[in-house]
PLY file of the C-alpha trace (Angstrom):
ply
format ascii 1.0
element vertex 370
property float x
property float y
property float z
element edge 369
property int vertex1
property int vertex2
end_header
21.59 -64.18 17.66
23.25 -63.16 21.10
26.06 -61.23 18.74
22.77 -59.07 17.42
20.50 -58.73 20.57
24.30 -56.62 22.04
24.27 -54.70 19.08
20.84 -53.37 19.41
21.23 -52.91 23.43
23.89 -50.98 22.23
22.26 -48.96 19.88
18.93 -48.80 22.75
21.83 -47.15 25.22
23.56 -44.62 22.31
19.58 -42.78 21.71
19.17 -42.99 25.43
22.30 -41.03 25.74
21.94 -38.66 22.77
18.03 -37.82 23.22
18.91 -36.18 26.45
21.30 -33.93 25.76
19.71 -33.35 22.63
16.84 -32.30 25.02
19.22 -29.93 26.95
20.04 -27.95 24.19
16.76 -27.23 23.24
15.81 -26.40 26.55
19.00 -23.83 26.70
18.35 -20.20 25.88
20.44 -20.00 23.25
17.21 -18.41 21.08
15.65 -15.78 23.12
12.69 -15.68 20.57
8.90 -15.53 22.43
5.40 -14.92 21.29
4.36 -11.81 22.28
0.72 -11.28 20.58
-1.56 -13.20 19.43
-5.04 -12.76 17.52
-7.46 -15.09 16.32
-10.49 -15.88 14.76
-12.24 -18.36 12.46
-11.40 -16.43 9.73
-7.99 -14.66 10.00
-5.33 -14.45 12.16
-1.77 -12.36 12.99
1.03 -13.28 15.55
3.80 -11.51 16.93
7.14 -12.50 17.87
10.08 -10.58 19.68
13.44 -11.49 19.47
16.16 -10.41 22.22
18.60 -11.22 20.32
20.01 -12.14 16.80
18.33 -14.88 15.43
18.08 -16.31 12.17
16.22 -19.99 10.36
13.50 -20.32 12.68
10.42 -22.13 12.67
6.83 -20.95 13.30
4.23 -23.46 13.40
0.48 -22.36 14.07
-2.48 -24.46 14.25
-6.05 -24.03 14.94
-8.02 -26.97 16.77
-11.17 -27.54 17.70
-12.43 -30.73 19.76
-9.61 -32.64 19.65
-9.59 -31.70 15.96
-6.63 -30.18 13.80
-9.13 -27.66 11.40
-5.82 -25.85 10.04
-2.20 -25.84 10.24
0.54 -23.25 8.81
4.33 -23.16 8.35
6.41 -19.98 8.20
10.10 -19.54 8.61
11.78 -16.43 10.14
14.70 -15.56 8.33
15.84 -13.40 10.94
15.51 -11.27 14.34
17.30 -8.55 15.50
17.79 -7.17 18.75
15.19 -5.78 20.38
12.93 -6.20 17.35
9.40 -7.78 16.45
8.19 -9.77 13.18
4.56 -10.60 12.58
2.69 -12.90 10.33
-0.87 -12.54 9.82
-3.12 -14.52 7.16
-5.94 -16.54 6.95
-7.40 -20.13 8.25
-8.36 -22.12 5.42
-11.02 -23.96 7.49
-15.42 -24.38 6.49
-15.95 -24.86 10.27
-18.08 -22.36 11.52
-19.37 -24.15 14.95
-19.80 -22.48 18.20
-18.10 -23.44 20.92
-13.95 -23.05 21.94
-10.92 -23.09 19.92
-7.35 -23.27 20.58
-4.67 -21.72 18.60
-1.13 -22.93 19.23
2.04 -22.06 18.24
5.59 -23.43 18.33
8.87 -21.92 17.67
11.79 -23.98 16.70
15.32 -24.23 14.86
15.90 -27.18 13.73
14.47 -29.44 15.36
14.43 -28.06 18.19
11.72 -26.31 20.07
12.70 -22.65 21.51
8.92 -21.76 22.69
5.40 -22.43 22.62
1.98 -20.66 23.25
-1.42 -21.55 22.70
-4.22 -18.80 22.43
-8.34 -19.62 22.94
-11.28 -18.04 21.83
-14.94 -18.79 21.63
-16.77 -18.35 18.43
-20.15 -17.38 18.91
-20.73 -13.65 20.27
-21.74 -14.28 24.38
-22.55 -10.54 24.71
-24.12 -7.38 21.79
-20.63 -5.77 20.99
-20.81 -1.98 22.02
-19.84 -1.15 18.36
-20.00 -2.13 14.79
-16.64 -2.16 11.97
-17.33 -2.14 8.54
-16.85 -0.99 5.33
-12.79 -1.97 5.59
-12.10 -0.02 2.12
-7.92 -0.66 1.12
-6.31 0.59 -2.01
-2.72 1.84 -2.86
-3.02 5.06 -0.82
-4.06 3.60 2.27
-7.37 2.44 3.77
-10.87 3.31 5.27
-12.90 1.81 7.63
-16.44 2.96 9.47
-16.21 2.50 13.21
-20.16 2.69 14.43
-21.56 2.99 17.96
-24.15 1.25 19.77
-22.62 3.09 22.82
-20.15 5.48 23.66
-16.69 3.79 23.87
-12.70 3.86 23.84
-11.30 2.04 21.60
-7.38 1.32 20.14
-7.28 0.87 16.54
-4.28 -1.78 15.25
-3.80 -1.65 11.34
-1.44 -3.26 9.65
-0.36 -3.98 5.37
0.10 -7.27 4.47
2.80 -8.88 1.73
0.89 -12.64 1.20
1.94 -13.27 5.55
4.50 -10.76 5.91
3.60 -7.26 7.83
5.33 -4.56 5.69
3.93 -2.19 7.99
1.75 -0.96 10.86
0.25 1.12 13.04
-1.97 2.09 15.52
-4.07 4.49 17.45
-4.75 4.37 21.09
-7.79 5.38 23.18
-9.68 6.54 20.36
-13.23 8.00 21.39
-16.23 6.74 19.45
-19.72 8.57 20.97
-22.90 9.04 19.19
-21.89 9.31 15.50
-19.96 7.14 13.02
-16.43 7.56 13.06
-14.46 6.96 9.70
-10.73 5.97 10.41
-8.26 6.60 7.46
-4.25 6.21 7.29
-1.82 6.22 4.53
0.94 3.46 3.63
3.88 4.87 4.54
5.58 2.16 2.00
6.34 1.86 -1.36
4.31 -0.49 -3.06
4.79 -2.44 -6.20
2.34 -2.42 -9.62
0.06 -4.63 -9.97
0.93 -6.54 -6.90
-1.56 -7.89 -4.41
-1.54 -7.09 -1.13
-4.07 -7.13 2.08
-4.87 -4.33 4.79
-5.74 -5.70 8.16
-7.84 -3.31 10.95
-8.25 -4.73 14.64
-10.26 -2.43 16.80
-9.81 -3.28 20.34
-12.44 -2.74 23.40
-11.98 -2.69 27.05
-15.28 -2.88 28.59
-17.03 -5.29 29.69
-14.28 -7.48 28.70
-11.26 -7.09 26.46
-12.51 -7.96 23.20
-10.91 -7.71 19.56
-13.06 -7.36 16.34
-11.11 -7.82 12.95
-11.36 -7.27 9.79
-9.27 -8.13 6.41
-9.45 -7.01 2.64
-7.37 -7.42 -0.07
-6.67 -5.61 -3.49
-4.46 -5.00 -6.17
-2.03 -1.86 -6.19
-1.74 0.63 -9.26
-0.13 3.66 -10.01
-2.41 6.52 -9.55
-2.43 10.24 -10.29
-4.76 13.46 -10.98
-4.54 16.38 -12.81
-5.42 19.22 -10.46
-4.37 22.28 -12.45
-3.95 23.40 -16.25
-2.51 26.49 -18.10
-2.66 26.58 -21.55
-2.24 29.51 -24.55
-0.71 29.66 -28.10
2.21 29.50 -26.68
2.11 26.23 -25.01
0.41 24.20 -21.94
1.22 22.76 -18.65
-0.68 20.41 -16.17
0.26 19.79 -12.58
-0.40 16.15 -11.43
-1.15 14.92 -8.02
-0.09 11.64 -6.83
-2.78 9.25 -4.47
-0.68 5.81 -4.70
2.27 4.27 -3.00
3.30 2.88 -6.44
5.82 5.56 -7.75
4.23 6.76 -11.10
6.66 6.79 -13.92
4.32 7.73 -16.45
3.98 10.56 -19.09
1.80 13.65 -19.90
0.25 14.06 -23.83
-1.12 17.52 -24.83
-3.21 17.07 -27.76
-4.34 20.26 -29.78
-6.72 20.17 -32.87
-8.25 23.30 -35.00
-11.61 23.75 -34.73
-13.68 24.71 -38.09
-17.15 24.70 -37.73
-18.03 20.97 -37.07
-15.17 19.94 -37.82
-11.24 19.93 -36.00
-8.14 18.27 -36.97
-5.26 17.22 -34.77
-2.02 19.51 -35.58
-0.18 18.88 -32.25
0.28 15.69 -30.35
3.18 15.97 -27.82
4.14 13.34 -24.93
6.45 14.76 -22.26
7.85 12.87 -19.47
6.79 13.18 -15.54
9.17 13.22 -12.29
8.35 10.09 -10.10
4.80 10.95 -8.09
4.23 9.16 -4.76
1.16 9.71 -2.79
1.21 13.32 -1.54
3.61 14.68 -4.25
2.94 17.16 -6.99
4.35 17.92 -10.30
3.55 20.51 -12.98
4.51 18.75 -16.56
5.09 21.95 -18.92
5.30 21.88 -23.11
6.27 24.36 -25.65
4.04 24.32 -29.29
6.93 24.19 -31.98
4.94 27.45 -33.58
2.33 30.17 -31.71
-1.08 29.20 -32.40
-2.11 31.57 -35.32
-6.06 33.34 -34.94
-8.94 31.00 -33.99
-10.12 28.07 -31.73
-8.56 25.47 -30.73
-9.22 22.24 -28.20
-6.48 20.75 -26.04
-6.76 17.05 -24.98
-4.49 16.60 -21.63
-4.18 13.01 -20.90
-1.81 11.57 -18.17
-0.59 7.91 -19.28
0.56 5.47 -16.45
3.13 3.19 -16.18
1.26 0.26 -17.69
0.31 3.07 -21.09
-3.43 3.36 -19.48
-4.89 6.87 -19.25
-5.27 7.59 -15.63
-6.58 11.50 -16.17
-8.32 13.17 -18.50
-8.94 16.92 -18.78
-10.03 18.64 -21.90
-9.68 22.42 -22.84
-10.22 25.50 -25.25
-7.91 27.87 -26.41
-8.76 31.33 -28.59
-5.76 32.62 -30.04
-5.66 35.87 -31.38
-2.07 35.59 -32.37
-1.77 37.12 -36.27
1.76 36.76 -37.52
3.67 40.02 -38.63
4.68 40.12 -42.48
8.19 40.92 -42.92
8.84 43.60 -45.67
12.28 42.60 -46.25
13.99 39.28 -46.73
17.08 40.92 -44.66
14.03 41.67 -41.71
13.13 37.69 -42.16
16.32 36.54 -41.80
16.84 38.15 -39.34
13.85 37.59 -37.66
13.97 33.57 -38.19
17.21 33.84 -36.44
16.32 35.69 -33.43
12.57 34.57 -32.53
12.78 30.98 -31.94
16.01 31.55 -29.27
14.38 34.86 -27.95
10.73 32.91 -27.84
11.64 29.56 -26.23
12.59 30.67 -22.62
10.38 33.49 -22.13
7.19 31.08 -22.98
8.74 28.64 -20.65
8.70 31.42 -18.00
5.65 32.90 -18.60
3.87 29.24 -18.37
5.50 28.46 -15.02
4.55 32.01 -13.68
0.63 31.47 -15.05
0.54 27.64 -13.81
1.94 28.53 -10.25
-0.64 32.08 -10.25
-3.52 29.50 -11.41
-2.35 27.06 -8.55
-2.45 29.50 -5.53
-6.05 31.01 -6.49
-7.27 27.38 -6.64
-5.62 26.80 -2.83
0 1
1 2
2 3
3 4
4 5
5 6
6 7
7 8
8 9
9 10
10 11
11 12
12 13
13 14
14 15
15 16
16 17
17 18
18 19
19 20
20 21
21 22
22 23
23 24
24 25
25 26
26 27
27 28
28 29
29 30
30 31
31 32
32 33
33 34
34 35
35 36
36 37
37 38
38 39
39 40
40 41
41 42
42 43
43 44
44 45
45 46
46 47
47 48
48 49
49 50
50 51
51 52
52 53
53 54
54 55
55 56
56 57
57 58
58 59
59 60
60 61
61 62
62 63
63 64
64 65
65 66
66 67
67 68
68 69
69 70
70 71
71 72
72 73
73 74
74 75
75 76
76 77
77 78
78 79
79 80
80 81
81 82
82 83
83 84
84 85
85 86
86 87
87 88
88 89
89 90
90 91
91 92
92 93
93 94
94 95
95 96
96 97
97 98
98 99
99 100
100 101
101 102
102 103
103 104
104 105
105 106
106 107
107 108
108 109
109 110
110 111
111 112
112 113
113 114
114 115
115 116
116 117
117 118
118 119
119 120
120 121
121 122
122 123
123 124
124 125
125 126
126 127
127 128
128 129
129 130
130 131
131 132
132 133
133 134
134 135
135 136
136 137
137 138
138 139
139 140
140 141
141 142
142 143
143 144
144 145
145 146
146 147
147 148
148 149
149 150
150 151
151 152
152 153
153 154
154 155
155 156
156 157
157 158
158 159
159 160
160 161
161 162
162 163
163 164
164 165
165 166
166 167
167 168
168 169
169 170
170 171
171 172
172 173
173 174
174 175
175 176
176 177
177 178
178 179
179 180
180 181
181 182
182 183
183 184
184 185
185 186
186 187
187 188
188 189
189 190
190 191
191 192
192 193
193 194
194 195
195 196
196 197
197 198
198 199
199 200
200 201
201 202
202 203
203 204
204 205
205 206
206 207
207 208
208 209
209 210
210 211
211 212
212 213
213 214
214 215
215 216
216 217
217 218
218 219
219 220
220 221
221 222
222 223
223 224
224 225
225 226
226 227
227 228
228 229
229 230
230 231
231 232
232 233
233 234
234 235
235 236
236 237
237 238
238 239
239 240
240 241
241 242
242 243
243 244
244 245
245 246
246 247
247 248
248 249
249 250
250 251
251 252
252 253
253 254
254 255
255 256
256 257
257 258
258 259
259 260
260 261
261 262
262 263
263 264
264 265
265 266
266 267
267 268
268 269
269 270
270 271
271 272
272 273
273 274
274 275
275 276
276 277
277 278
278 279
279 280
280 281
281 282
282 283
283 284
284 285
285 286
286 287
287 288
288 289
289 290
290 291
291 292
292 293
293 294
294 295
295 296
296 297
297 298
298 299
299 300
300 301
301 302
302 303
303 304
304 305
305 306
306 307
307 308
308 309
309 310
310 311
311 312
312 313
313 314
314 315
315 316
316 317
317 318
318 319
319 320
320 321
321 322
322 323
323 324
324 325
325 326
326 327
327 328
328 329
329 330
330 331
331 332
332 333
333 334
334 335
335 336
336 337
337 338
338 339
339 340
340 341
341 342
342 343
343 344
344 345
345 346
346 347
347 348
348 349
349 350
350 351
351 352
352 353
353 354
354 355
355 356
356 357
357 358
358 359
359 360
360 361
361 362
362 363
363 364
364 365
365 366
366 367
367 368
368 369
């Protein structure tokens, strides 16, 4: 019995001597890692740390309480922080509580066990005072986003937005002092990202007032991104066609172009060329002009071309259709020497000067639309 009661004393006096200096190196500043800016509501939330140094398997652990009361708690780890550098998670409380009154966000950073800082952030849900403007209409999609800033008076305002991976910020921006008066003012900005297909993302706007008290109103939407593209200019003859295609995504389109072209008889037409040519990679901003060749001159009559651009997942994106009135009529040889010789010399004579005069015609066509 005695032999056991000295072996726990002696176990008592090894935690009493390890939990201190296990306490001292937490309290050392060996992580230079603080909160710098915080946001919150009931619904959403973003927070924003700044490292002073390299640091890398940290801890970030956020949770919103009301009354005494835990409504939501969440868990992300920090790979890394450079130098000098920020990282910011944003995302949303998975809480039905929707009382008025105070709540406290707070927020701990630690490695392994051990905690490197802490912060805790209030608000009061419930509005105390009329805002001095209204946000809505937060409109995201794989270009960029929207969003309707309204007035109830004239005010200055900064605008924070910011693109969202699940938590991560992939990227943001902002604009300061931004003057809202008497009319609606409609805020738009580009990703300046690349984005992937079919992947889901969120876009997060905070508009921030000054007067009578600094005040934040927030707003987040998801949605899906897609490849995206338009045709904004055709040429087309018996010789061939082109279409020039204008990208409006952050998803690089890898698509295709197919120029369609059937005889028309009356009531009735037939298909007698279907060709798919490739596309260069469009981004957002970027424009291409997708040229084809017919493999013979359209001979005398009418004809309708189908230009469809096909994106990366094989759906049409664009759609344009046109005519085309050929008054080509092929010469008849009168010798078979002549023939020969003119089967040998057309198609390599024919080939680049169509291809010329297309791209001359398509870029002529493009400046009088501009």
């Amino acid at each position: 019995m005695k032999s056991a009661f000295l072996s726990l004393t002696a176990i008592v006096m090894v935690l009493f001597l390890v939990i201190p200096s296990s306490a001292l190196d937490c309290s050392s500043n060996e992580y230079n890692v603080t909160v710098t800016d915080i946001y919150s509501d009931l619904e959403t939330c973003d927070i924003t740390l700044h490292g002073s140094e390299n640091a890398s398997g940290l801890e970030l652990d956020i949770s919103l309480v009301h009354s005494g009361t835990v409504l939501d708690s969440k868990t992300f780890i920090i790979d890394s922080i450079t130098p000098d550098s920020d990282v910011t998670k944003a995302f949303r409380w998975n809480t039905d509580n929707l009382e008025d009154g105070k709540y406290t966000v707070t927020s701990t950073i630690s490695k392994d066990g051990c905690t490197i800082s802490e912060n805790t952030y209030s608000f009061v849900n419930g509005r105390q005072t009329i805002p001095r403007i209204t946000v809505d209409d937060l409109v995201p999609n794989s270009q960029g986003f929207s969003v309707m800033i309204t007035p109830i008076d004239a005010v200055l305002v900064d605008i924070e937005y910011m693109l969202m991976d699940d938590s991560d910020v992939i990227y943001s921006g902002s604009e300061k002092k931004v003057s809202v008066s008497t009319l609606p003012l409609e805020v738009s900005k580009d990703w300046n990202v690349l984005l992937e297909n079919n992947k889901d993302y969120s876009a997060r706007v905070k508009v921030k007032l000054y007067s009578p008290s600094v005040t934040y109103i927030a707003l987040t939407e998801d949605f899906t991104a897609h490849d995206d593209v338009f045709i904004s200019d055709t040429y087309e003859d018996d010789i061939g066609a082109s279409a020039t295609i204008d990208g409006i995504s952050q998803v690089p389109f890898k698509g295709s172009v197919r120029f369609s072209v059937s005889q028309v008889d009356g009531n009735d037409k037939s298909e007698i060329i279907s060709v798919v040519e490739k596309s260069p990679v469009i981004l957002n901003g970027d424009d291409e002009t997708v040229e084809t060749i017919w493999n013979e001159r359209l001979t005398a009559g009418e004809y309708e071309l189908l230009i469809e651009v096909i994106g990366n997942d094989g759906n049409i994106l664009d759609v344009e259709e046109k005519i085309i009135e050929s008054d080509y009529e092929p010469l008849v040889n009168q010798t078979n020497a002549s023939s020969d010789q003119s089967a040998q010399q057309s198609p390599g004579f024919l080939l680049p000067v169509a291809l010329i005069f297309i791209t001359i015609a398509a870029i002529i066509s493009r400046q009088k639309q501009h």
